[in-house]
N, C-alpha and C positions, 0 to 999 in steps of 0.2 A: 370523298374521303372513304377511305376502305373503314367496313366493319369490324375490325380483328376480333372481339370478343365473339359475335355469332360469324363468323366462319370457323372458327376454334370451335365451339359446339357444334356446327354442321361437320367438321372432319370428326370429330369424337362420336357423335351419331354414324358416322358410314361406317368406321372400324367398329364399332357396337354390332354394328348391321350385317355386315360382313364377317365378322370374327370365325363364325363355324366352317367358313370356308378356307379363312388361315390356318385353324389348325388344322384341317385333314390336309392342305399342301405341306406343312412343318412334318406331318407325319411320314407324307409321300417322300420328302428329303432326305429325310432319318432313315428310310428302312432299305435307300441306295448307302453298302458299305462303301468307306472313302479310308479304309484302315493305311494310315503311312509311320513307313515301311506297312508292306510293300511298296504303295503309293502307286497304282492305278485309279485315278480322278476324272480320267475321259469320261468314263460311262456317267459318271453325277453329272458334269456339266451338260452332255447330251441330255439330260433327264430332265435336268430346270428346266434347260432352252426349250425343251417339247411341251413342258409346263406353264411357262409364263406365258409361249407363245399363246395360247387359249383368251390373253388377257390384250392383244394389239401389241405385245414387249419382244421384237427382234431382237434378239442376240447378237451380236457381233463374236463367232467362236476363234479363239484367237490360239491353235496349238503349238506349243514349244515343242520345237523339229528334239526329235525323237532322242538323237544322239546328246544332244545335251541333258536332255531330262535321264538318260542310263546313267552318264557321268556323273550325275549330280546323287544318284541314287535312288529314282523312282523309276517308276514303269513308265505313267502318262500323265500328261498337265496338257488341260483345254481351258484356258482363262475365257472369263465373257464379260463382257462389255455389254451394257443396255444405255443408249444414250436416247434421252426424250428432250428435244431441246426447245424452246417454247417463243424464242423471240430474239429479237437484238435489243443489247443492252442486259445489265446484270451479271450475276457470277453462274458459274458453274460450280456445281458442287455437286461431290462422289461420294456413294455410300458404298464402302467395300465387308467384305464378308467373308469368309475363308471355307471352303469345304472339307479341306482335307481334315485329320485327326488321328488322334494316336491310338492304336489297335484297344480293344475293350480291356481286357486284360480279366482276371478271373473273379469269382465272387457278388456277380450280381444275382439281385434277385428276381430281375425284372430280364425278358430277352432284351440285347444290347443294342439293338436292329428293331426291334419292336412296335418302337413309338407309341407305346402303351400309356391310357392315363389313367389315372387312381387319385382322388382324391385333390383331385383340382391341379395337377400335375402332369407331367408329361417325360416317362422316362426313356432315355434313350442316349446311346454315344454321339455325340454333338448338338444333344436337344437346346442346352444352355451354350458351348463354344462350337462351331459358332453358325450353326445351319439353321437355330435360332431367327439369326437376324437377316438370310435370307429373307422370311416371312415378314419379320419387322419393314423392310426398306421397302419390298416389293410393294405390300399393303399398304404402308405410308404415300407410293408414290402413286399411288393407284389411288389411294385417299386424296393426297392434293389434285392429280386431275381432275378428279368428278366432281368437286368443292367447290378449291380456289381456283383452279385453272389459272394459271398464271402464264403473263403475256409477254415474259422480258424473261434472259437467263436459261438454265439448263439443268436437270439432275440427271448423273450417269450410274448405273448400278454397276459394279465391279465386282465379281462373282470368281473367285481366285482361288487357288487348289497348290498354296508354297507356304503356309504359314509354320508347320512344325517341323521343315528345316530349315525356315531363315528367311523365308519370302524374297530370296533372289529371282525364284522363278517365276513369282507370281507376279503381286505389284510391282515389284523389280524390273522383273520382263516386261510386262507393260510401259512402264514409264520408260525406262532405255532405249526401246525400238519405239517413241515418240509416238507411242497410240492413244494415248491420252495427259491431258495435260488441265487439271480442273483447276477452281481460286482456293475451294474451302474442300476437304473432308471429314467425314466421322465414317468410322470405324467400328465393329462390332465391340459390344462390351457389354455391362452391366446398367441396371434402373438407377441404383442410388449414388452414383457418383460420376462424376465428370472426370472423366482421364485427360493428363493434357503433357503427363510426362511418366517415363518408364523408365527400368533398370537398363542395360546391355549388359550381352551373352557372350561369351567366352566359352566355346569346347575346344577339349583339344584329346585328341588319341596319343596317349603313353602307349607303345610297346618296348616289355624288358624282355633281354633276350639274355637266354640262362645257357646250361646245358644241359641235354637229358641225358639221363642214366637209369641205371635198373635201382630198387630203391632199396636194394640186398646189398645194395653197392653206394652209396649215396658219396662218397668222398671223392667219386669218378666225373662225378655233375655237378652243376651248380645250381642252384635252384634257381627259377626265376621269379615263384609267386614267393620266397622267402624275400627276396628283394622287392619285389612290390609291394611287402607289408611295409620295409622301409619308406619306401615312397608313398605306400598312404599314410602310415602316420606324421611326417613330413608336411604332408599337404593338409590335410585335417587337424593338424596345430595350429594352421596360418588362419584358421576360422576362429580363435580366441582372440588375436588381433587387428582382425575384422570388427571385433562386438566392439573395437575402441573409434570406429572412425564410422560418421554419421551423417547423413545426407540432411540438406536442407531442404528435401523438399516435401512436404510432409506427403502420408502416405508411403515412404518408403525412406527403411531401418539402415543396414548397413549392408554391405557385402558380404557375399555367401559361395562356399567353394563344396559341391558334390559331387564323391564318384558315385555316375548311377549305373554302370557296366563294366563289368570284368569277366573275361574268356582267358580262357590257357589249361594247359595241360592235356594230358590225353588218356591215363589211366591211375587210376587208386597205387599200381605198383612202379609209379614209375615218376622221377623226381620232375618234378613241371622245366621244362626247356622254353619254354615264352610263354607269356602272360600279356594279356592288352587290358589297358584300363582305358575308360571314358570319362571323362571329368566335365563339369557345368560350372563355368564361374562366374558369380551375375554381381554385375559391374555397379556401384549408383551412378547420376548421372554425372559427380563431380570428378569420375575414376577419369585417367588416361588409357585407351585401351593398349597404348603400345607397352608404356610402362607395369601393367597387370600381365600381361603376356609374357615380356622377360624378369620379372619378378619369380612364374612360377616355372620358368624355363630355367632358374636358378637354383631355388628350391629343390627341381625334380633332378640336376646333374648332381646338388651336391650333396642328395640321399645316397644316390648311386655310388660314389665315390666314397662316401660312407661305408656300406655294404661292403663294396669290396675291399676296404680296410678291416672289417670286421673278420670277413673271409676267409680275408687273407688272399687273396687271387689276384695278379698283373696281366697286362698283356692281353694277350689271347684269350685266357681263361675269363678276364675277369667279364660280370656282366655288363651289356653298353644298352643305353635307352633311345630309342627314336622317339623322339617328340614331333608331333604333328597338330597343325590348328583343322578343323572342320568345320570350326563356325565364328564369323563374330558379326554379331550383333551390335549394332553402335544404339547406344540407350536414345530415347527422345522427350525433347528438351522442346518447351512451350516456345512457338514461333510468336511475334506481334499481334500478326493479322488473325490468330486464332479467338479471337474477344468478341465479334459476334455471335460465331457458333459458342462459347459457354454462354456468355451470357443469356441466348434465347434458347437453350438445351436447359441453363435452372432456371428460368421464366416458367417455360410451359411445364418442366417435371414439378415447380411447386404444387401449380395448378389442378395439376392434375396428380398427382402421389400426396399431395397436403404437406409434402415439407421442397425445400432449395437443398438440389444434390452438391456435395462439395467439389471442389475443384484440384481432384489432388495427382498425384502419382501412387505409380502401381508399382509392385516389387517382380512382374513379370516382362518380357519383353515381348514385342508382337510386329509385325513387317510394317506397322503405319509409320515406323521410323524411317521408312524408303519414301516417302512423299514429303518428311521433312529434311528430307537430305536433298530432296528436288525442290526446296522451296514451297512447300505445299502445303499453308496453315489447318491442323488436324484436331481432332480432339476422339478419344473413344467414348460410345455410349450406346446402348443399347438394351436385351430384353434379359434378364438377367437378375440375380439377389445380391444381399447384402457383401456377400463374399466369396472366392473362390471355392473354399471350405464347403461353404452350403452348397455349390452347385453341382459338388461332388465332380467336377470336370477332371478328365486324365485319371477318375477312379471309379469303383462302381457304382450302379445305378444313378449314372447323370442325368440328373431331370432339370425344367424348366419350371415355375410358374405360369400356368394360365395368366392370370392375374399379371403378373408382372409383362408376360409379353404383349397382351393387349394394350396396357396403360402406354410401355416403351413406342409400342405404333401412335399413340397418338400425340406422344412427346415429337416423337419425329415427323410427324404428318405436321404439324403446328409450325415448328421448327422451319420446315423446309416452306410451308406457307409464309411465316415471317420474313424469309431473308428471298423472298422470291419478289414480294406482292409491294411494288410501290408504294414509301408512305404515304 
């Protein structure tokens, strides 16, 4: 009969052990830029692969042929694969991670690339989401080997470079062209909570098209950002009857509709002729996405048609909107088989953090919903704090805890020992 309490201390002694060498890889991660847009990702994944290789972990580099990855709006995506597989019999289970991340943006006080630490901290653009957990899975899996060595099943590391426009191209692309196919995963995330369900994502690109004119002249044009203020105020009313319809599932409020981009015009003298807007609309999971999409395709004709009654403008004149989707995000929704992985994900974090993380949903969307759309029981969790807020992620000076990401490796290290190691 297996010992589970002193192999849980023996994996908690090697990440002890080993720690100073997780972090200087966490750091070597971090100070490869992955900013998307542009979204050149090759060069990271070349980076791990050169990196893990040092530890026995072939990569399996897997790049999305070029012309889809321009289409899609990035430069380059090199997905990798690290499969360690141990025996016949047992499950396989994937630990995925995301590289890419949204450009620094201004106001940090720390360099953004840096991977500098202060104060038991580690700051840096994707310290906390999600190159984090690079370190976390690699070191956990590299923990279980040297431990428990386990004799049945498989862990596969998934090292993905599509999460911040939708993970079609990452895990998406993976699982599609049948390159992997695991029982269980976890997914990058946070120490204090067990994710097992999330919002969906709705964008969609408004452009109004006006007519320019000289602005000495303004009855010659139409304006097209004066119609877009229709249209957003329009859209940003529909978030007051949002606050009235509320998700069961805890961890996550109600629906939420942001524009987070607007382009148009072309000079101070001159009446704006088109305008693009970008909108965010994040779904709970009880939403219909087709029904939330022509709700605001509703919405957005009959500002327009508004406008031009206000106008006064037919025809030709008057302004007309293209409506376009660019992303959607289908929310994810706790599968059955997902009940080992929470269960032994707040086992070991009691253990080891001194409390049982909850089991909730997140008010954010993330690509682990492409492995439950392939059937693929998930849950998120990883190295990370109490909230997205603290971790400062998508704004300045994103840092990590020390602390938290060592405790999350041996959460995981335990984790993947329990569900590997015959009762």
């Amino acid at each position: 009969m297996t010992d589970t309490s002193a192999i849980h201390a023996q994996l908690d002694a090697w990440v002890d052990q080993h720690f100073d060498e997780q972090v200087r890889f966490l750091q070597q991660l971090v100070r490869v830029p992955t900013d998307t847009p542009p979204g050149n990702n090759a060069p990271h994944a070349e980076r791990t692969a050169e990196l893990i290789q040092a530890w026995g972990f072939d990569a399996e580099k897997h790049p999305v042929p070029q012309r889809e990855v321009q289409d899609y709006g990035m430069k380059s995506i090199t997905n990798l694969i690290v499969r360690r597989p141990y025996g016949a019999g047992g499950k396989t289970i994937a630990l995925n991670a995301h590289g890419d991340v949204v450009p620094p943006g201004e106001g940090w006080a720390h360099e953004p690339y840096g991977a500098e630490i202060e104060d038991g901290k580690m700051y840096g653009r994707a310290t906390a989401v999600s190159k984090s957990d690079f370190s976390t899975f690699t070191f956990a899996v590299r923990a279980l080997e040297a431990v428990a060595r386990p004799t049945q099943g498989a862990v596969e590391l998934h090292f993905t470079y599509d999460e911040e426009f939708g993970g079609l191209l990452g895990p998406g692309w993976l699982l599609k062209n049948g390159l992997t196919r695991p029982d269980l995963m976890i997914a990058a995330g946070f120490s204090y909570e067990v994710v097992t369900a999330h919002n969906g994502c709705l964008q969609m690109e408004v452009t109004v098209q006006g007519r320019m004119a000289h602005a000495a002249v303004p009855d010659t044009g139409v304006d097209a950002l004066q119609a877009a203020v229709f249209i957003m105020n329009a859209l940003y009313a529909e978030n007051s009857a949002y606050q009235k319809i509320t998700s069961k599932v805890a961890g996550i409020k109600h629906p939420y509709l942001n524009i987070g981009r607007i382009e148009g015009g072309t000079n101070t003298n001159v009446i704006p002729g088109k305008v693009v807007l970008k909108l965010d609309r994040r779904m709970i999971p009880e939403e219909k996405p087709a029904q939330v999409e022509a709700r605001l395709r509703k919405v957005i004709e009959g500002a327009t048609r508004q406008f031009n009654r206000w106008r006064g403008v037919k025809g030709a004149a008057a302004v007309r909107t293209d409506i376009r989707r660019i992303l959607l995000a289908n929310a994810m929704t706790p599968l059955p088989g997902n009940a080992p992985l929470v269960e032994a994900i707040q086992r070991n974090a009691q253990a080891v953090f001194g409390h049982k993380p909850p089991a909730v949903g997140t008010p954010l969307y993330t690509d682990v919903r492409l492995y439950g759309e392939h059937g693929i029981p998930g849950v998120i969790y990883g190295a990370g704090p109490r909230t997205v807020l603290e971790s400062h992620a998508k704004r300045n000076d994103e840092r990590v805890d020390l602390q938290d990401l060592r405790r999350a490796t041996q959460v995981v290290a335990r984790t993947l020992a329990d569900l590997l190691t015959p009762a």
